[in-house]
C-alpha positions as CSV (number, residue, x, y, z in Angstrom):
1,X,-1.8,51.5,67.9
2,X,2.1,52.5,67.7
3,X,4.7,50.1,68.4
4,X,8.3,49.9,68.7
5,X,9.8,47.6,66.1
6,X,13.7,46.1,66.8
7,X,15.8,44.2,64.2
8,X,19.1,42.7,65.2
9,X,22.5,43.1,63.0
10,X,25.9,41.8,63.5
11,X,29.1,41.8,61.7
12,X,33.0,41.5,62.0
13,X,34.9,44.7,61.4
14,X,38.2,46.0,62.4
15,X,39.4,49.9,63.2
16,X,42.0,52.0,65.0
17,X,41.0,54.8,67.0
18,X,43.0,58.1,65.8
19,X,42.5,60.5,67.9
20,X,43.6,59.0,71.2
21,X,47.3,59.1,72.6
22,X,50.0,57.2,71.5
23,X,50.0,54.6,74.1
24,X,46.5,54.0,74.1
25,X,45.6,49.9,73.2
26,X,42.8,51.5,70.8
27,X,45.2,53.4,68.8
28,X,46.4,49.9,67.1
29,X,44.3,48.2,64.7
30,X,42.3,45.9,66.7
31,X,38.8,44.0,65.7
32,X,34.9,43.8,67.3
33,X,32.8,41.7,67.1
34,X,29.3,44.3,66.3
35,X,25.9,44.2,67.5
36,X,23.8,46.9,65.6
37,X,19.8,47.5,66.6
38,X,17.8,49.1,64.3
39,X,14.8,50.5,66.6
40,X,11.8,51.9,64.3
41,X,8.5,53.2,65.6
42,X,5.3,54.4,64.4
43,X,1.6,53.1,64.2
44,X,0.5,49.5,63.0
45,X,-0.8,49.6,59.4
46,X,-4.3,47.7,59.7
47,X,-4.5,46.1,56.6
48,X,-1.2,44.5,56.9
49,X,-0.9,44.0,61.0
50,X,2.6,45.2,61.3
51,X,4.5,48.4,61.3
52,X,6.6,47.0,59.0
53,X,8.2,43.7,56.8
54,X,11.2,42.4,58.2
55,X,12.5,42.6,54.9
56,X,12.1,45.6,54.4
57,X,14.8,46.7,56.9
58,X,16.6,43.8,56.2
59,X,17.0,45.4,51.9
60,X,18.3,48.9,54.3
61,X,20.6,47.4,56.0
62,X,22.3,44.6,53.7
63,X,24.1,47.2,51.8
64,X,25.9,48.9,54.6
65,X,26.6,45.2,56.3
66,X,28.3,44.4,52.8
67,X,30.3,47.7,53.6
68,X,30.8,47.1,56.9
69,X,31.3,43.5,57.7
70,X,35.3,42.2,57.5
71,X,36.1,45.8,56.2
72,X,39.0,48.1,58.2
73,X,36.1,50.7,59.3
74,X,38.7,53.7,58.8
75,X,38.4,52.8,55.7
76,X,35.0,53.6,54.8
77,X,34.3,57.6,53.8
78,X,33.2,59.6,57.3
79,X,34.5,56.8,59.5
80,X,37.8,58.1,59.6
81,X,38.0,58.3,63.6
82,X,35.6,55.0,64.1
83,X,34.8,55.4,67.8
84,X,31.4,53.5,68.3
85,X,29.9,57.0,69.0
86,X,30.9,58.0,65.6
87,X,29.7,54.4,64.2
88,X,26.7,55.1,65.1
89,X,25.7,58.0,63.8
90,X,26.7,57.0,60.3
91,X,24.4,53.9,61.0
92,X,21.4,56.7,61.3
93,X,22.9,58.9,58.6
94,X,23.0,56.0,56.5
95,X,19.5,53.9,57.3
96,X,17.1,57.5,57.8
97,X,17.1,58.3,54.5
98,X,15.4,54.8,53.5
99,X,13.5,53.9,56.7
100,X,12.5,57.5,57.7
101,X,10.3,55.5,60.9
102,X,13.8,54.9,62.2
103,X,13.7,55.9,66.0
104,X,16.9,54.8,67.8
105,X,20.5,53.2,66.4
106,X,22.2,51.2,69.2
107,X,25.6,50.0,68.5
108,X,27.2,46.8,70.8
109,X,30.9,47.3,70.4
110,X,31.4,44.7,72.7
111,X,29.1,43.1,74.9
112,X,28.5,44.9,77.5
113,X,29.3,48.6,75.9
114,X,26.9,50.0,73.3
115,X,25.9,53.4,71.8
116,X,22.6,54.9,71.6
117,X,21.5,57.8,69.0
118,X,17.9,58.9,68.1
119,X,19.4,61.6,65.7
């Protein structure tokens, strides 16, 4: 049986978008409030019932919420232009690697406009 498994993220992180026009509100620095969902898929293991432990993902993805979370995201190498487009790729760039059943990085930028990528 394959499911689709979702865990839910957040942190607090501030950016400046750099490649819009001067007058543009998102060109200042200016802070969000971020909603990540990591969406992994693939078949149940028997023996244990699930697809996989929460903390599993939860050991992925502390290390890039300790980059992430109160940090300027400019800041951070291959976030130079942080549109949430951008965001999430690195997300999936960044969590593959380890969770290679990864299927689908949403990020919330605010609550009611996100960004989907399945790589």
């Amino acid at each position: 049986m394959n499911v689709r498994l979702v865990r839910e993220f957040r942190f607090e992180a501030a950016h400046r978008l750099t490649r819009v026009p001067g007058e543009h509100r998102c060109g200042r620095l200016h802070g969000h409030s971020y909603r990540i969902e990591l969406t992994l898929e693939g078949p149940i293991d028997e023996q244990a019932g699930w697809l996989i432990d929460f903390g599993d993902i939860d050991r992925v993805w502390n290390p890039l919420r300790e980059r992430l979370d109160h940090a300027v995201l400019n800041d951070l190498e291959g976030l130079q232009n942080p549109t949430c487009e951008n965001l999430t790729r690195w997300v999936w760039d960044n969590v593959k690697p380890n969770l290679p059943m990864l299927k689908r990085v949403t990020v919330w930028e605010t609550q009611d406009a996100r960004c989907e990528y399945e790589g």
